[in-house]
C-alpha positions, 0 to 999 in steps of 0.5 A: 500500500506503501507506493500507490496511497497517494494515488488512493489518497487522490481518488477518495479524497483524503490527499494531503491528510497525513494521519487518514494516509497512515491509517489506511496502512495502520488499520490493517495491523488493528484487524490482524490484532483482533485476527491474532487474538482470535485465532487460538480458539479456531485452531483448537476447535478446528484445527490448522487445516481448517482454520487456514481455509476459512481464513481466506474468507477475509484475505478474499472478501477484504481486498476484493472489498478494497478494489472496488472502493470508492470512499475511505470507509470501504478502503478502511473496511476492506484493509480491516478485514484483510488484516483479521485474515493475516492476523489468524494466519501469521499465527497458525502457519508457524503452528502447523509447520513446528507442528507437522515438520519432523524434528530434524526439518523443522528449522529448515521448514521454517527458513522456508517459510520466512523466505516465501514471506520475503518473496511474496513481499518483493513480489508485491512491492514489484506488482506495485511498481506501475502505479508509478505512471498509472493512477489508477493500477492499484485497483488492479493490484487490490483485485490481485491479492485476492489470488493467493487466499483462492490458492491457500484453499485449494491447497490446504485441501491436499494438506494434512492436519497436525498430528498433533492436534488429532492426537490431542482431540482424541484421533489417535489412529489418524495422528498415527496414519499422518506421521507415518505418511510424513515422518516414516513408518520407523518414527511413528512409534515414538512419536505416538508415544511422545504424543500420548504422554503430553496429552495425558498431562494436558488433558484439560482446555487451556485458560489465558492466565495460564500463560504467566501461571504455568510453571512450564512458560515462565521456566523457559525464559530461564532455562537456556541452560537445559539445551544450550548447544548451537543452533537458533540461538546464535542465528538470533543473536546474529540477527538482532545484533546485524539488525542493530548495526544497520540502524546505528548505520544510518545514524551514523550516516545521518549524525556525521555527514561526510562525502556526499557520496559515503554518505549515501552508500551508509545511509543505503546499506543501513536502510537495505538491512532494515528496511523490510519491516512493514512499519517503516515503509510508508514513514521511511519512504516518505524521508527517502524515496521508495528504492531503498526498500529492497533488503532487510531480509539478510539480517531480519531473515537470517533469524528474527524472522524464521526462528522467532516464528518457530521457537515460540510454539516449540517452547510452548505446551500443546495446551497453551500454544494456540494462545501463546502464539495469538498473544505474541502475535497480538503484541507484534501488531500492536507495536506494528500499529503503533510505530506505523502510526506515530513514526512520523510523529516522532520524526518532527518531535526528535529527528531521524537519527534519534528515532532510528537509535532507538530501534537499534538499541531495540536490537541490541536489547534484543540480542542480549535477551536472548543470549540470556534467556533463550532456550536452544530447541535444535534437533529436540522433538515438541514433546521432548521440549515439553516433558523437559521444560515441564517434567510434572503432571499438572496435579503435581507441580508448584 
């Protein structure tokens, strides 16, 4: 939306009005927080295939809704609606990917997944690219991105359910036809095992508040000790710390200005490391010109982006992982709606430099979290992490 809003500000009568300009990007991350906060009683009723299918309903409805409008509460409506539709669906891809993936592919999995995020982002920024001399193109660039939510529905179809979300509903033989069909007749044993343990354990709905009161989710923020050996660990140290450094590179550039031409290649470079975060696009083009929009992915995509995505539900509990992962999807949002909205605003109030400070130092905060708290989960089954993390039955722990 970052490149045609000035098109769409002209043609439903809102040019010129900043705030109006920044919500129409914005409400999509208000939707997705409801979408988010939402999503953990769909898949638990549901479960991941289903839930992914209906989930197309807004991602259609919603940009179909956006194309055809011709005032700015259709935009906002359609925008809103598409954000519930990404919302559920950042939240349920990670789940089924930790979920069905075998243990020894679910790291790779998930890189997949961040690099088919970051291609289908390049891929939009790229269909967006004749609005530049054609007013009127992102109507057809809103018709299009009803595309992919007809693909999600026809392929879910040949997709199976987690193993796991069968086991814990009670359909044990088809948890067990589906890992031996993905994960080989030879690891279907154990892992039935594995699955019949935890949901002896967690044989009740889990609540909300058992995400601060489980002993299990508070211990694995201390507990890198348990599993500490390389792996996602490193990848995302490494990757805040390079998110960091890209930052403080425009700072610098910005702060110290030195030969027109030096200064450029930092302020660049800085910019193609960060730059992908979908909060900074609409504000940092406006400062700079939408070409520097190209690379964020190597430093976000080296381990911010995929091991964030996967970690989460591997250190949750089959009980709680559907609301874990809606509430930290939900505060993701609600932080993306923030920064959209008020990035500007604090650009005139502070500077550039002092803002983008401020995100670097968010990095390192980060890296430091996690090289202090982060529980390494490489080459560890769910179940294995569970029982780990939370070796008791419920009746028995403190």
């Amino acid at each position: 939306m970052n490149g045609p809003i000035e098109d769409i500000a002209r043609e439903l009568g809102f040019q010129g009005n900043p705030f109006l300009q920044g919500l129409v990007v914005s409400i999509f991350i208000v939707g997705a927080f409801f979408g988010s906060l939402g999503s953990s009683a769909l898949v638990d009723y549901l479960g991941c295939k289903r839930t992914l299918q209906i989930d197309s309903i807004p991602l259609i409805v919603g940009a179909f809704i956006s194309a055809q409008a011709h005032s700015l509460d259709e935009m906002l409506l359609g925008r809103f609606l598409v954000g519930i539709g990404i919302g559920v669906n950042t939240v349920l891809v990670p789940i089924y990917i930790s979920e069905v993936a075998p243990t020894k592919y679910r790291g790779t999995l998930g890189t997949l997944c961040q690099i088919g995020t970051c291609l289908g982002i390049i891929a939009s920024l790229s269909l967006g690219i004749p609005s530049e001399s054609d007013p009127h193109w992102w109507r057809t660039m809103l018709y299009a991105a009803c595309v992919p939510g007809f693909f999600i529905v026809v392929g879910m179809q040949f997709a199976v359910e987690s193993p796991r979300w069968l086991a814990k509903v009670g359909r044990l033989d088809d948890a067990r036809k589906v890992v031996e069909n993905i994960w080989g007749v030879s690891e279907a044993e154990k892992a039935m095992e594995e699955m019949k343990s935890v949901v002896a354990n967690d044989d009740s709905q889990a609540s909300w508040s058992e995400l601060l009161a489980e002993p299990h989710n508070r211990g694995a923020l201390v507990a890198s000790n348990l599993m500490d050996k390389q792996g996602r660990k490193n990848l995302l140290i490494g990757s805040y710390l390079g998110m960091a450094f890209a930052m403080f590179l425009i700072v610098f550039s910005i702060s110290f200005p030195l030969d027109e031409g030096v200064g450029h290649t930092l302020s660049v470079t800085g910019t193609l490391l960060y730059a992908l975060l979908p909060s900074f696009s609409l504000a940092y083009s406006s400062l700079h010109g939408p070409q520097q929009f190209k690379m964020y992915i190597f430093t976000f995509a080296l381990g911010a982006g995929p091991v964030t995505g996967i970690i989460i539900p591997e250190l949750s509990s089959a009980r709680t992982r559907s609301k874990v992962m809606g509430f930290s999807f939900t505060v993701h949002w609600i932080c993306n709606f923030v920064v959209g909205l008020y990035f500007l605003e604090l650009v005139k109030l502070f500077g550039v430099g002092a803002v983008y400070a401020g995100f670097g130092g968010v990095s390192l905060l980060s890296a430091l979290f996690a090289y202090n708290f982060i529980v390494e989960t490489k080459g560890r089954s769910l179940e294995e992490i569970e029982l780990s993390l939370s070796p008791a039955a419920p009746g028995e722990r403190k």
